[in-house]
C-alpha positions as CSV (number, residue, x, y, z in Angstrom):
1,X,277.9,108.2,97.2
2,X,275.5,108.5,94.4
3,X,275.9,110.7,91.3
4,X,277.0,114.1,91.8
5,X,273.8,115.4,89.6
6,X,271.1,112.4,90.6
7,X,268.8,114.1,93.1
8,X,268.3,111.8,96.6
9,X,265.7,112.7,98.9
10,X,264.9,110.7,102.3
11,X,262.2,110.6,105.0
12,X,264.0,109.0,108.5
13,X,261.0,108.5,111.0
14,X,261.5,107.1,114.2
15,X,259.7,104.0,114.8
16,X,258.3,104.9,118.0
17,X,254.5,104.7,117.5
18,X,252.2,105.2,114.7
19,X,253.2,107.1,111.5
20,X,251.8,110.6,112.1
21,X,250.3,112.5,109.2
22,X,252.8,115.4,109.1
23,X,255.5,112.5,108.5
24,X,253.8,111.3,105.6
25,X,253.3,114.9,104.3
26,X,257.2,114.7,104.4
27,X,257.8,111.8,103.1
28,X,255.3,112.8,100.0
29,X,257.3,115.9,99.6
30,X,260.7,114.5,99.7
31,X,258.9,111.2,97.4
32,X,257.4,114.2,94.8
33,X,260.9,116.1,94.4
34,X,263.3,113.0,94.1
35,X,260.7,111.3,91.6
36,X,259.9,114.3,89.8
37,X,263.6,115.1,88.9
38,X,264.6,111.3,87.7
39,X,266.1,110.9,91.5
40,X,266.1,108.7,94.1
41,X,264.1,108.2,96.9
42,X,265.5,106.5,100.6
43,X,264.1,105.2,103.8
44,X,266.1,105.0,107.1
45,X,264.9,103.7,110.0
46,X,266.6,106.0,112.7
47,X,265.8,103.7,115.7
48,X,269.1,104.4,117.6
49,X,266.7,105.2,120.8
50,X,266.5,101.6,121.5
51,X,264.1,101.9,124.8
52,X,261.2,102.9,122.6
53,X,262.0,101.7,119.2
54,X,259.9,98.8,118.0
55,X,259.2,95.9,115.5
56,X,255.4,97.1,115.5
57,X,256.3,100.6,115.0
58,X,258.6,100.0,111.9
59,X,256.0,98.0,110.8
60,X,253.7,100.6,110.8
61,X,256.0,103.4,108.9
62,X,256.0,100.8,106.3
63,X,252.7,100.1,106.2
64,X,251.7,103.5,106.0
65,X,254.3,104.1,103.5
66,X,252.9,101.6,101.2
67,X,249.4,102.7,101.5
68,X,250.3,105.8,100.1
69,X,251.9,104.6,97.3
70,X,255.0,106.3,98.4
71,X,257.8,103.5,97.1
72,X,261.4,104.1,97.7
73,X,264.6,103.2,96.6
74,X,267.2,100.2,97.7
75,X,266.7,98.8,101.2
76,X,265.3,100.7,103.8
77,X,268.7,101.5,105.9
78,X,268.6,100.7,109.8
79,X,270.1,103.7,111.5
80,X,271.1,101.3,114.6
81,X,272.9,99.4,112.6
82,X,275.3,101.9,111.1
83,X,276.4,103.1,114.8
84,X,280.2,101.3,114.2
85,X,280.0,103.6,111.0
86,X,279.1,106.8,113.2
87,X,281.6,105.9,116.1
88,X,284.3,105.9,112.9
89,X,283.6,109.3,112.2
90,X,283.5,110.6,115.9
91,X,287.3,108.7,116.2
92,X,288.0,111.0,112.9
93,X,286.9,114.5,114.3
94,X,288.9,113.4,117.1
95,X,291.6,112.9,115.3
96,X,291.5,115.9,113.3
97,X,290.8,118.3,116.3
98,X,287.7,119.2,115.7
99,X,286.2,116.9,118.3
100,X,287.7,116.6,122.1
101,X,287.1,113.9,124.9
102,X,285.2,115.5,128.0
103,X,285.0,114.1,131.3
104,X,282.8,116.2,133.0
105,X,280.2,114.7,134.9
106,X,276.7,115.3,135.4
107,X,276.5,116.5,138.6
108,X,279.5,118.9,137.3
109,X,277.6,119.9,134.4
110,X,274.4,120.8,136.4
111,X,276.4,123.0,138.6
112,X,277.6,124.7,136.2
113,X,274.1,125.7,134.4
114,X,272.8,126.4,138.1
115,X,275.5,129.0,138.4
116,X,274.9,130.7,135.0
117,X,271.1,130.7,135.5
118,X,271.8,132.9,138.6
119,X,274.6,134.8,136.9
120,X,272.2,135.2,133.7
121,X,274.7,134.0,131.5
122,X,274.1,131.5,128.4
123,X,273.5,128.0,130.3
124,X,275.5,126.2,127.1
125,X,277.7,124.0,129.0
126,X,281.6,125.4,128.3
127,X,284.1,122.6,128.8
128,X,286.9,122.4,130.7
129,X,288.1,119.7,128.8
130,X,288.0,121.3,125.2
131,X,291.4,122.6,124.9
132,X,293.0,120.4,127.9
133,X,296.2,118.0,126.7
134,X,295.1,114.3,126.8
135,X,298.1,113.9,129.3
136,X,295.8,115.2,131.5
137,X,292.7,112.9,131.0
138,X,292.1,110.8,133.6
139,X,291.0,107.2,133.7
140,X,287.3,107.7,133.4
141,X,283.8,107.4,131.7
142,X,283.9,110.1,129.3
143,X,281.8,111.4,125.8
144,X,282.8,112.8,122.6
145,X,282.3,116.5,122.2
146,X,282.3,118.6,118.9
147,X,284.5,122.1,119.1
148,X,281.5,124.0,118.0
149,X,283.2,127.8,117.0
150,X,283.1,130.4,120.1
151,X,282.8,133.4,117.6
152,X,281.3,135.0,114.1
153,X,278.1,133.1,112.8
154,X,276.9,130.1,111.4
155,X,274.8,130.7,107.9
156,X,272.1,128.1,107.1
157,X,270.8,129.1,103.2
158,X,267.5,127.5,103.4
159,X,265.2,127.0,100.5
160,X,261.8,127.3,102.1
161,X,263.3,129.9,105.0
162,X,265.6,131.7,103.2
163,X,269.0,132.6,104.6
164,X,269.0,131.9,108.2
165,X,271.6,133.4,110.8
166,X,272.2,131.8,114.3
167,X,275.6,133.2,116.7
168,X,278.1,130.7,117.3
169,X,278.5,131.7,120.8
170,X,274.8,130.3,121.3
171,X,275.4,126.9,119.8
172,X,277.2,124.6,122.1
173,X,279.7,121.6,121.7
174,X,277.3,118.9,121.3
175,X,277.7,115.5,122.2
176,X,278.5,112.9,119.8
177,X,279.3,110.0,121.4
178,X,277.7,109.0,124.2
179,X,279.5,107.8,127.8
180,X,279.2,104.4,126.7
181,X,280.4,105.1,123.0
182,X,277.1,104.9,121.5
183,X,276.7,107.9,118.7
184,X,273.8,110.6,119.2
185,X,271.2,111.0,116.5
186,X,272.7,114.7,115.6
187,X,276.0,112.6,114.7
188,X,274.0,109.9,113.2
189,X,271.9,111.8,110.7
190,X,274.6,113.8,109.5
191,X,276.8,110.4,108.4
192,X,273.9,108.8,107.3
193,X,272.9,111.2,104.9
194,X,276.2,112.1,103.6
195,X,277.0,108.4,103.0
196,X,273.6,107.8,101.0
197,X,274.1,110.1,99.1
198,X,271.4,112.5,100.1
199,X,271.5,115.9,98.3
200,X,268.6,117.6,99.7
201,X,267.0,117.5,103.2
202,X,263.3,118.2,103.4
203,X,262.1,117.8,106.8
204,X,259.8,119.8,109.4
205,X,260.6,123.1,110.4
206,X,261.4,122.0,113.8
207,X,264.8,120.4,112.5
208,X,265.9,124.2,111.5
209,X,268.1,124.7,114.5
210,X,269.6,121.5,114.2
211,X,270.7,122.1,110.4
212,X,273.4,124.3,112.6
213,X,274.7,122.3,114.2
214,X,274.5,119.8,111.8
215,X,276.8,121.4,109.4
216,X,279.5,121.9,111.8
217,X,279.9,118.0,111.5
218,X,279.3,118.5,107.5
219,X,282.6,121.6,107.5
220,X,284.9,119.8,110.2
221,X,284.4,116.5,107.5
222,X,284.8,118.4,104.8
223,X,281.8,117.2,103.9
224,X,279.4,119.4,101.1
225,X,276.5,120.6,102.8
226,X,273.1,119.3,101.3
227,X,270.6,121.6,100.1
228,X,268.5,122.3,103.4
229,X,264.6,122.8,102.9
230,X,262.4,123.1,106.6
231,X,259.1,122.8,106.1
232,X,256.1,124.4,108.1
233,X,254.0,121.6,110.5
234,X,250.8,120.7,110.0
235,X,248.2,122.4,112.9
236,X,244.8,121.5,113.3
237,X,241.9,123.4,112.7
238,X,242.1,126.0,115.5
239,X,245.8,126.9,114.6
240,X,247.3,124.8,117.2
241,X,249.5,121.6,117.1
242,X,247.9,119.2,115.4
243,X,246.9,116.4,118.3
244,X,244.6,113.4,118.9
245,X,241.6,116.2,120.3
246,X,241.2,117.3,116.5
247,X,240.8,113.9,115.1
248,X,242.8,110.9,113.2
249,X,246.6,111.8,113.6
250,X,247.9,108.5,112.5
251,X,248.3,108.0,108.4
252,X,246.6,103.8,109.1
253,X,243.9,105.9,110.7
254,X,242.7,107.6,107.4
255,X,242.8,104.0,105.5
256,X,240.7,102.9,108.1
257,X,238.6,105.8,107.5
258,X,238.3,104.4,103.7
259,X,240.0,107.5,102.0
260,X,241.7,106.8,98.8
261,X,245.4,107.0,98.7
262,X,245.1,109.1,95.8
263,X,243.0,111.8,97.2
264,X,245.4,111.7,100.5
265,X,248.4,112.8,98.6
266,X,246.8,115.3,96.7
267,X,245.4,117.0,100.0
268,X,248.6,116.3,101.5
269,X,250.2,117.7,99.0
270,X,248.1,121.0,99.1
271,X,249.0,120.9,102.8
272,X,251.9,123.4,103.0
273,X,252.6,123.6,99.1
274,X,250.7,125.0,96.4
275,X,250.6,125.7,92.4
276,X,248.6,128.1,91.1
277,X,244.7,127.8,92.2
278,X,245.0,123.9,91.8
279,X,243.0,122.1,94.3
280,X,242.4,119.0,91.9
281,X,245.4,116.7,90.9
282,X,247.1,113.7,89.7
283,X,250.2,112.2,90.7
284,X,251.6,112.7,87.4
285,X,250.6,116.3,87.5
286,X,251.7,116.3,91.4
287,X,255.7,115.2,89.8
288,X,255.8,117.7,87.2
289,X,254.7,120.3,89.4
290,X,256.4,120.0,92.9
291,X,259.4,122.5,93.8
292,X,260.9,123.8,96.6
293,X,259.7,127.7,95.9
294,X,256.3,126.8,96.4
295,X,256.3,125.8,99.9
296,X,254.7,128.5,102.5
297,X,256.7,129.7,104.7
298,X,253.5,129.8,107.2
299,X,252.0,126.2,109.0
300,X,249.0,124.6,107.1
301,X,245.7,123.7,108.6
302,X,244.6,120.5,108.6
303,X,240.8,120.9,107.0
304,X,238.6,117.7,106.8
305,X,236.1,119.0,104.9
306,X,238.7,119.5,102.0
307,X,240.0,116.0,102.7
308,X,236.6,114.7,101.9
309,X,236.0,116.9,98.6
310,X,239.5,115.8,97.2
311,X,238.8,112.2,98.2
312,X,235.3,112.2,96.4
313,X,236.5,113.7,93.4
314,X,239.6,110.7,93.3
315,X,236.9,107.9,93.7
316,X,235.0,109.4,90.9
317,X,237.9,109.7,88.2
318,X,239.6,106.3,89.3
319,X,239.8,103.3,87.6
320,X,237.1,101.1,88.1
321,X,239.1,97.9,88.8
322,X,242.0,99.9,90.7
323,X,239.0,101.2,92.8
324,X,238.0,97.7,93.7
325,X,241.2,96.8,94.6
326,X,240.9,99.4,97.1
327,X,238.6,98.7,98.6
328,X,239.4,95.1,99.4
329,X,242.4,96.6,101.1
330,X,240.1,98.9,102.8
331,X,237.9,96.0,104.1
332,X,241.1,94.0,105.4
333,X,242.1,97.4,107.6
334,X,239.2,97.5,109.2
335,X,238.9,93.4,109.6
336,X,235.8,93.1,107.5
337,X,235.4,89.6,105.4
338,X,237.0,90.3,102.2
339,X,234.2,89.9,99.0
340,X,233.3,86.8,97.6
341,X,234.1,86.6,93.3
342,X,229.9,86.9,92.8
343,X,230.6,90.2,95.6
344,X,233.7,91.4,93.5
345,X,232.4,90.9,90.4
346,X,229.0,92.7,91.1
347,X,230.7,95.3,92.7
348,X,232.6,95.8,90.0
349,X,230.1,96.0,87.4
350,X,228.5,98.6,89.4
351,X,231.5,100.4,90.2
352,X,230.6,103.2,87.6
353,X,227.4,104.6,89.6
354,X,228.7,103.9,92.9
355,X,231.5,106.3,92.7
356,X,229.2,108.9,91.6
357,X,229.3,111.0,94.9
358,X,231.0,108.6,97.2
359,X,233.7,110.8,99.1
360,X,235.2,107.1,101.2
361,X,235.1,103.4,101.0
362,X,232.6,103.2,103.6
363,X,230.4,105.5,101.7
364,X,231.0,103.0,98.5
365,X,230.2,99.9,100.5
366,X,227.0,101.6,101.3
367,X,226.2,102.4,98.5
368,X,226.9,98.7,97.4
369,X,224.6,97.3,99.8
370,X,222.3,95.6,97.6
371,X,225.3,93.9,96.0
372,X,226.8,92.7,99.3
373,X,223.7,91.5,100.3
374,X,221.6,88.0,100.1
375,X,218.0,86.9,100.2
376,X,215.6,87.3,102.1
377,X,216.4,91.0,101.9
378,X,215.5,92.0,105.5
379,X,214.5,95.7,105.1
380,X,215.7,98.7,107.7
381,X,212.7,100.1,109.6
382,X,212.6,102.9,107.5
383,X,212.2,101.0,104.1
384,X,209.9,98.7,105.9
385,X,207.7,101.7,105.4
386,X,207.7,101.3,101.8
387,X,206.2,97.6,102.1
388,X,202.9,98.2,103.6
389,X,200.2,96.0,102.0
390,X,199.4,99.0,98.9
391,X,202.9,98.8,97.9
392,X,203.3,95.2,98.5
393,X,200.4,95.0,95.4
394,X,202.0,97.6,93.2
395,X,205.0,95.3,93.6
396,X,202.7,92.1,92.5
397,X,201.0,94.4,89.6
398,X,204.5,95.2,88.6
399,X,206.2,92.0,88.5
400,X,204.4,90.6,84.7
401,X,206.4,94.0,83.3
402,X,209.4,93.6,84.0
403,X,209.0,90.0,83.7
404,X,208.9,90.5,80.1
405,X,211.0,93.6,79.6
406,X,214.0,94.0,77.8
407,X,216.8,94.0,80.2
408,X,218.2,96.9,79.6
409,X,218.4,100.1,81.0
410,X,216.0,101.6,78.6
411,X,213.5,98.2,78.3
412,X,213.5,98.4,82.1
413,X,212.3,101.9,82.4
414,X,210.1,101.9,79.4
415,X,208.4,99.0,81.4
416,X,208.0,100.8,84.9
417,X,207.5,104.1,83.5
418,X,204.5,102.5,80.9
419,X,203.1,100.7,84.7
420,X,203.1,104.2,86.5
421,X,201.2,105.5,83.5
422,X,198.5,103.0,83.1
423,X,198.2,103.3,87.3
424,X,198.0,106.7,87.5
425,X,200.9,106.9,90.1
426,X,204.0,108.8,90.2
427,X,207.2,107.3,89.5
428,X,208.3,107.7,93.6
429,X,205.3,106.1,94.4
430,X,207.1,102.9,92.3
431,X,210.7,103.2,93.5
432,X,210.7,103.4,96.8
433,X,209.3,99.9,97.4
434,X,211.6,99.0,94.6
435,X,214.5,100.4,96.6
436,X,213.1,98.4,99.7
437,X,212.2,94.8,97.5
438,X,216.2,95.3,95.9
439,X,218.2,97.0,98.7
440,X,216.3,97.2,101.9
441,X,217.2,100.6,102.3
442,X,215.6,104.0,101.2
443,X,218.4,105.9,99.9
444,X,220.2,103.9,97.1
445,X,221.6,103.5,93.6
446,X,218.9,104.1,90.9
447,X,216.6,101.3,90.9
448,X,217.4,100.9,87.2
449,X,220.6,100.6,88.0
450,X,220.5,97.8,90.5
451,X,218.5,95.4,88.7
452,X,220.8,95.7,85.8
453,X,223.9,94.5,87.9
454,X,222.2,91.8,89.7
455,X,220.3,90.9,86.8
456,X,216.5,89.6,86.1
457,X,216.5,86.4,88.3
458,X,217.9,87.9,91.5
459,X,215.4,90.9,90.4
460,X,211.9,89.2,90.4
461,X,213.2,87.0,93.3
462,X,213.7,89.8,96.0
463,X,210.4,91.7,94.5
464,X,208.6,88.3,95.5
465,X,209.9,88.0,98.4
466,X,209.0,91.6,99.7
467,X,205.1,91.3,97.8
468,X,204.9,88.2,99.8
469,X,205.4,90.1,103.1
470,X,202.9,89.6,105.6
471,X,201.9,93.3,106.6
């Protein structure tokens, strides 16, 4: 057990496919309250459904989890691997009386709910072997029951829902253990978190009913309760479930879409949870922030437009260098060829006017183009328009400027500008062929700009090449 005052969070995904975004919003929440508050943060694996746990699939939550920056405490715990632990505690409610051995089997227990569908009664199964002496248990197959109480009402006080009321004749004596003495996951969680420590459970409103029944392992252990906080899910645009039809669902998916981590917890963050009118946020601001009481009660809506204008306003107030780092991630996700140090180092030097307006990493490599790229520049078709045999000449007319221009950003724009002048032309008329020589694209970094990172050499070479064009 941890520290009676240390606040310990947890996320517990099952590893049974990809990490979906409303789990990460989960995991950020519980990450955000536990680091906020000088507490820990845990990660259990709870792969007790062994047919469709996988390697791959814990690989994933942790890859996902490390993409978003989310790190957590100790070891990440195996669920699985804890079941001798959770068949301990099932022996002790058994012991105690709180728990009961029931041999009914399935076909019994079917026949039972058949007859209280048609009698439109509750089709909770009631054992006949709750209150039966064990002289009378046969030699059979049997599972482990809870004694869940048959009257008054079980009282959940949750801090997003408030206080929440469910009638104990409508919860049923849940299994435990399994026929062949493996525990459940509603056994499971409950040891789990009580052993790590964990003092406050943030997870998806979908869990709310199973807080209930929950705690009746919590009070027959005389166990304290953890502060309970259920969440609203995430729904796509139209209000429903959020699903595969209204886009990426998988937190790898936005990586490979070249978000920034950064702007994905901030909008995640806004997803569900608010303070103030802030839109806009660090993570240090996101720590300080972050409490329970300012979690809707209602389900967000997953808005990609928003997405985008966080992510654009994270690229532009990063770090240059922790940008660039990024993005080299971003480029191994999708299996591109990482940069070369000449790449890097150019990139990096133009970092501060790529970012300008760059909402992803794809938008940024882009942008980068005429960094990433060697000579011969071959030119798309629409900047080929640019290099027609007039433009081709203003490009040989220019070349003696710049050739002995300053190289800096205001020797290089005195010298074009001073051209343009003696010419009579316009400065458009100047950069577009530019942006075709430099880039081969039309839409680009100031032209200013990219001869300054790639310097004067690389400069007059690619303004050769394209004057030397054959029309």
């Amino acid at each position: 057990m941890q520290d009676a005052e240390q606040i310990v969070t947890r996320i517990a995904p099952s590893p049974t496919g990809f990490m979906h975004i409303g789990t990460a919003r989960t995991a950020l929440f519980n990450w955000l309250y536990a680091r906020g508050r000088g507490g820990k943060f845990l990660l259990r694996i709870e792969d007790t459904d062994r047919e469709r746990s996988t390697p791959e699939a814990t690989d994933a939550i942790l890859r996902g989890m490390r993409w978003l920056g989310l790190d957590w405490d100790d070891e990440a715990v195996s669920q699985f691997a804890r079941a001798d632990r959770h068949v301990e505690v099932a022996n002790t409610l058994l012991e105690r009386g709180a728990a009961y051995k029931c041999f009914a089997t399935q076909e019994e227990i079917a026949a039972f709910r058949e007859e209280a569908r048609s009698a439109g009664r509750s089709t909770n199964f009631r054992s006949p072997w709750r209150d039966a002496s064990p002289d009378t248990h046969p030699d059979a197959p049997y599972v482990v029951r809870i004694k869940a109480p048959r009257d008054g009402e079980t009282v959940i006080e949750d801090a997003v829902q408030g206080t929440v009321r469910w009638k104990n004749a409508d919860l049923d004596d849940m299994v435990l253990l399994r026929s062949d003495s493996t525990p459940t996951y509603m056994l499971a969680v409950v040891v789990d978190d009580h052993d790590m420590g964990v003092t406050h459970v943030i997870r998806g409103d979908d869990h709310l009913a199973n807080a209930a029944r929950q705690s009746l392992i919590y009070h027959a252990m005389d166990w304290p309760l953890p502060v309970y906080a259920h969440i609203p899910l995430i729904l796509g645009p139209d209000g429903k479930k959020l699903s595969k039809r209204h886009g990426a669902t998988g937190v790898e998916e936005y990586q490979k879409m070249g978000y920034p981590a950064a702007g994905m917890r901030n909008y995640l963050a806004r997803l569900g949870w608010s303070h103030g009118d802030d839109e806009f946020f660090t993570d240090a601001q996101a720590r300080e922030w972050f409490d329970l009481d300012g979690i809707n009660k209602a389900a967000a809506r997953f808005d990609f437009k928003k997405l985008q204008n966080l992510s654009g306003q994270h690229v532009a107030a990063a770090e240059d260098s922790a940008l660039l780092t990024e993005l080299r991630a971003y480029l191994a996700a999708i299996q591109e060829p990482d940069l070369t140090e000449a790449q890097a180092d150019g990139v990096l030097r133009a970092m501060p006017f790529l970012k300008e307006r760059a909402k992803t990493f794809g938008e940024l490599v882009d942008k980068a183009h005429f960094v990433l790229t060697t000579r011969p520049i071959v030119p798309d078709a629409k900047s080929e328009k640019n290099l027609d045999s007039v433009s081709r000449g203003i490009l040989t007319e220019l070349t003696p400027h710049l050739q002995n221009a300053s190289w800096s950003r205001d020797g290089l724009e005195e010298a074009v500008n001073g051209f343009a002048e003696t010419k009579g032309l316009k400065l458009g008329k100047i950069a577009q062929p530019l942006r075709a020589a430099l880039a081969g694209r039309t839409a680009t970094p100031s032209v200013f700009d990219m001869m300054l990172v790639i310097g004067r050499e690389e400069t007059l070479g690619r303004i050769n090449d394209a004057a030397g064009q054959s029309g």
